[in-house]
N, C-alpha and C positions, 0 to 999 in steps of 0.2 A: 504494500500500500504506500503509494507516497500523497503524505501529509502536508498541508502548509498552513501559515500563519497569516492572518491580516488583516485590514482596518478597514471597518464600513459603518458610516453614520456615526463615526466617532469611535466603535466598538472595538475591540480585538478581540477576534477570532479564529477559529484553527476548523480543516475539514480538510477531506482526502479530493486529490485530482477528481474529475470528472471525467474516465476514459474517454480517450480518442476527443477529446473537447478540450478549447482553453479556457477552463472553467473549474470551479471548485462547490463542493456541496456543502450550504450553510449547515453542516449539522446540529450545531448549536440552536436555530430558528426551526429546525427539524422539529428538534426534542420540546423543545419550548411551544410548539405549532399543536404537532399529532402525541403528545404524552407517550412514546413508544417506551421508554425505560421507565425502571422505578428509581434512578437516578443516574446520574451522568455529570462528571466533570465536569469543572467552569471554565479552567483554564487547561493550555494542552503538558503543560508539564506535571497537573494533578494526573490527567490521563495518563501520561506516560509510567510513571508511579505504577499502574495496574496493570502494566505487562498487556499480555495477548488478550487478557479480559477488555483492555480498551479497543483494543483494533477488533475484536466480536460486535462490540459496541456499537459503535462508528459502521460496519457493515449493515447490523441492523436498522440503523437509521435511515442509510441508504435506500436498502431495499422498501423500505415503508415508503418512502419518499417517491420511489417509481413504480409502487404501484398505487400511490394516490394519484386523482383524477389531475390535481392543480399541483402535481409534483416537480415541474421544473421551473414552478416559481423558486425554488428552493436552490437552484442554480445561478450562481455568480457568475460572470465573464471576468475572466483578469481585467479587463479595460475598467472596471469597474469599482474596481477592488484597490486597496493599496496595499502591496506587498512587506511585510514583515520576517525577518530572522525565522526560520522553523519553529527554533528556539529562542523568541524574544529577550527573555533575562534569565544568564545563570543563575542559577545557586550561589557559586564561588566564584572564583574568578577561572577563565579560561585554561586550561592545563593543554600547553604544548608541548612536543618533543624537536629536539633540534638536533640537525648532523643526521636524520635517521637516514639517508639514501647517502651510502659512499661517493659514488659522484660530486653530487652537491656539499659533502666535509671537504673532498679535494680542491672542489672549485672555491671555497671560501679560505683555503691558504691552509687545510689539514695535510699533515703528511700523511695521516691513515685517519680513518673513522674510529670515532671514539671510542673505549672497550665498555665504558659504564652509561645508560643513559643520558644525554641531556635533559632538562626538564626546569622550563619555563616558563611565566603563566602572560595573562595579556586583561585588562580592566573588563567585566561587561560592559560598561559603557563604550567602551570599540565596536559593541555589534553592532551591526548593519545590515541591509536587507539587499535581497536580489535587484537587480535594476537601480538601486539607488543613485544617486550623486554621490560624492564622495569630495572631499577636498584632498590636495595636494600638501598644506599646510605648508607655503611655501615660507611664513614667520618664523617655524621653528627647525625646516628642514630644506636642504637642496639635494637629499640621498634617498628619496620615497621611493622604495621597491615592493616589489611583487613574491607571494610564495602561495603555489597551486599545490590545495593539500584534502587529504581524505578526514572528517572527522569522525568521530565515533560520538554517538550520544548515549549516555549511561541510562539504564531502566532502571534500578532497585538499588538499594544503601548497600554498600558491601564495605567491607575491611579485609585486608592480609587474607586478599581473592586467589586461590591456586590458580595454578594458569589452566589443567585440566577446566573450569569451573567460570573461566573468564565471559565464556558469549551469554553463557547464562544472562549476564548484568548487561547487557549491552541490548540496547532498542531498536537501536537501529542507526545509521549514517547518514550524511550529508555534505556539502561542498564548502571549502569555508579556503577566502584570501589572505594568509600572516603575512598582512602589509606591514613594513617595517621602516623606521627611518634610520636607516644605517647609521650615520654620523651622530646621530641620541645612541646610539645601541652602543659605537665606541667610548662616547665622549663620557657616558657614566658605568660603565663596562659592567653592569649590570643587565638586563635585556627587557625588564620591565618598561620604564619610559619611551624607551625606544620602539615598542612593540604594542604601546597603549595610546596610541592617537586617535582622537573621535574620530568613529568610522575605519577605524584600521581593522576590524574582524568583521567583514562581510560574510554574511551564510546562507547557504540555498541552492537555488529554489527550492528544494523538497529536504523534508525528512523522510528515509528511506526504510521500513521497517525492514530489519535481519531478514528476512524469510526470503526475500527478494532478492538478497545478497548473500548466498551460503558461504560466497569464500571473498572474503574480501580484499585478497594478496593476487585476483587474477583483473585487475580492474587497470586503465589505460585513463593517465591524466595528461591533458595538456592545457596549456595555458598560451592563449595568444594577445598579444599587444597590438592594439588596431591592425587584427588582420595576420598579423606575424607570429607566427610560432615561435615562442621562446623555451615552454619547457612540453616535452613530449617524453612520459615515463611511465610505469608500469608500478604499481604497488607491489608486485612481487618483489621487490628490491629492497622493500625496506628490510633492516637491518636487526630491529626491534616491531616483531608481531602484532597486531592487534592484543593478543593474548599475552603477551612479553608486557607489553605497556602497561595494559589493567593488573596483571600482577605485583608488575613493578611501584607503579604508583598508589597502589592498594597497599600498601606497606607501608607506608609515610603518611596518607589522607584517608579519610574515608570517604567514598563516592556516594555521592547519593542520584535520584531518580534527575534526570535535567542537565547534571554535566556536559559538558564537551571536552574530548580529547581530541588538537590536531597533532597527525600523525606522522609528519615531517615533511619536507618537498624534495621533488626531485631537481637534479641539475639544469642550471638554463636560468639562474638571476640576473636580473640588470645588473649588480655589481658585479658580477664574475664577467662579464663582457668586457672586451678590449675596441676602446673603452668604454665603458662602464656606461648602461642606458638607462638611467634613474625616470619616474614617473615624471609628466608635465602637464599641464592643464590642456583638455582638451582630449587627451588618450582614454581610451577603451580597451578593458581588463575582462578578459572571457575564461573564465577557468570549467575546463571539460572532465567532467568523469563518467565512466561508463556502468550506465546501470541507474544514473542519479539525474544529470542533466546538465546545465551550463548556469553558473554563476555568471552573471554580468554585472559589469559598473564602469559608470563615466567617472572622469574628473578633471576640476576647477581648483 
């Protein structure tokens, strides 16, 4: 099932694509409409919370909605709609991994990829939505780059998660941009500032539930810059596993239902370019994964 988020007559809301349509079904106006549960969710990360019992949910509604008479009143057009984050606001703050694709350690001046995790986080306040605008923040930065990455969204509270035990916790995926400003990221050698600029974690379009994606190490990312392919890579590469990660970071934090984990990028940054092709106002940022769909954003 793929999920989205978004804004109508002021409201934020969450429902599943409308196959073969660009359209989404208000399930929330569903429920509220034909009374088909004897309860349901407000927002979509309480849904998330409930595992497969939500996406049952959400089907049900559906179906009641097509076989009522005035059922695709119930259907939104994207044109209509204002796109939102999948996941509007973490829980925590963002948990990334860095260095995870060899390539992309060497092209940032590693001699080899790192033997122990990276692991750095980024503000919610950075989400951002599919389509959005985005600023270049050229006040604080002249180094704004691109990183086309797979996220993981956590289903249920786990702690010191075996890795056997890892997908269990996990909801499902989505497309998320670790825009960064290189020159913050050196100049306080930290990665947080550098990695936290409004609208530097754009995510989307969909939240992808697991079942749609049994392996998530055979998936193809690329990332083009108006037009231009900068990074074309394969998740098989990463270095640390979906299941590696939730392990690993399940040891230090406890996860709960709503996280994001991104999962590293592959080679192919504006900075690793000779020379170096940092963001500008005006360019368009398309990040491709297969299975999910295409992150877009402009900027100014």
């Amino acid at each position: 099932m793929k999920l989205l988020s978004f804004k109508v007559n002021e409201q934020v809301k969450f429902g599943p694509k409308v196959k073969k349509e660009e359209a989404v079904w208000d399930v929330v106006e569903i429920q509220k409409q034909l009374n088909v549960l004897k309860d349901f969710p407000e927002t979509i990360i309480d849904g998330i919370a409930h595992g497969y019992e939500f996406v049952e949910q959400v089907r049900k509604l559906v179906e009641a909605a097509q076989k009522h008479e005035n059922g695709a009143k119930f259907k939104l057009a994207y044109s209509n709609i204002e796109w939102l984050s999948p996941v509007p606001r973490t829980p925590k703050n963002i948990m990334c991994v860095g260095k995870n694709y060899n390539d992309h350690a060497v092209e940032m001046g590693a001699d080899k990829a790192p033997e122990d995790m990276v692991v750095f986080t980024k503000s919610p306040t950075a989400i951002a939505s599919d389509e959005s605008t985005l600023s270049v923040h050229a006040e604080f930065t002249d180094s704004l780059d691109y990183e086309g990455e797979l996220a993981i969204v956590i289903g249920k509270q786990g702690k010191n998660i075996p890795k056997a035990m890892a997908y269990d916790y996990v909801f499902g995926y989505t497309i998320a941009n670790d825009i960064t400003a290189r020159d913050l990221q050196e100049k306080h050698k930290q990665y947080f500032l550098g990695k936290s600029l409004e609208g530097s974690c754009p995510m989307g379009p969909y939240l992808v539930t697991k079942d749609e994606i049994p392996d998530p190490h055979t998936l193809t990312i690329v990332t083009k810059v108006n037009g231009e392919v900068r990074q074309n890579g394969s998740t098989k590469d990463m270095m640390f596993t979906v299941s590696d990660i939730i392990e690993i970071i399940s040891k230090s934090v406890t996860l709960e239902p709503g996280d994001v984990i991104l999962t590293g990028t592959p080679a192919g940054v504006g900075k690793a370019m000779n020379p170096p092709k940092f963001l500008k106002a005006g360019d368009e940022v398309k990040v491709s994964i297969e299975g999910i769909g295409t992150l877009a954003n402009r900027f100014v």
